[in-house]
N, C-alpha and C positions, 0 to 999 in steps of 0.2 A: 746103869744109872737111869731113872724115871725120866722122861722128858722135862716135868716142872722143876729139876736138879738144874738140869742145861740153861736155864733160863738165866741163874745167874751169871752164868758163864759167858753170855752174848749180850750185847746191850740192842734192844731193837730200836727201831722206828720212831718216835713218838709224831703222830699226823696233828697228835689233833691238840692247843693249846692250852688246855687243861691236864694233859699230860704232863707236857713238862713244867707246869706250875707244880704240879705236884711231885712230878721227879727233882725239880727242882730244891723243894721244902725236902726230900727225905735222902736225898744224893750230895748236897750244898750244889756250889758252883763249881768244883774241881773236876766233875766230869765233863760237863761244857763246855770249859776251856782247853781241856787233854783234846776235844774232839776238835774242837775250833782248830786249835795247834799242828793237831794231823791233820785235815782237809787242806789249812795253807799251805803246808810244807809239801804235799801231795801236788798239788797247784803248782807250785812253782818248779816241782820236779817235772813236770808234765810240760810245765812253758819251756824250760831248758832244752826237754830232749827230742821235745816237737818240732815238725818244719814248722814254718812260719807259712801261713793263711796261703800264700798265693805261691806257695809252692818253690819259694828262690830263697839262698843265702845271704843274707842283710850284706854281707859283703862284696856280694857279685854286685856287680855296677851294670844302671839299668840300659848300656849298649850290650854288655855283654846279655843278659837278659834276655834283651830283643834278637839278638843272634842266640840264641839256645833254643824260643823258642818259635821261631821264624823254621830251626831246625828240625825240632819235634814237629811242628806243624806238615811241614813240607812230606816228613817219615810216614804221618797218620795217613797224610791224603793218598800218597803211594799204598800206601799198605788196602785204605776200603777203592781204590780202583783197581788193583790187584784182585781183590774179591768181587768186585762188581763183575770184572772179566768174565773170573770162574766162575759165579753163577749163569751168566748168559753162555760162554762156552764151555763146558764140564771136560771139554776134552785136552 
């Protein structure tokens, strides 16, 4: 199949707005709204399965938090003085 066959097969980019003024006029509005439709449903797929920003479960309660990551913390520091060691003594 020619590549300018493919073309209807993909919808690309439109950057610039005259583009989709004119996609607009010769597409109606149904394709805009299909896309609209999947990007939020996509969106919200992504909010559900995503941690949340700062790394914690909205349910964890923020003592336990602070004890997790008082925990982690404490792990890392052992861990790069560990490696501080071995760099200074290799042996």
């Amino acid at each position: 199949m020619p590549p300018f066959e493919a073309e209807s097969e993909f919808s690309m980019s439109l950057p610039y707005p005259h583009d989709r003024a004119r996609a607009r006029k010769e597409d109606g509005e149904q394709p805009f709204k299909d896309a609209r439709e999947a990007l939020g449903e996509a969106g919200a797929t992504l909010n559900r399965e995503a941690p949340s920003r700062d790394g914690f479960d909205k349910s964890e309660s923020e003592e336990d938090r602070n004890a997790r990551q008082e925990a982690e913390t404490s792990e890392r520091l052992g861990d790069i003085g560990d490696a501080v060691a071995d760099e200074r003594d290799p042996s």
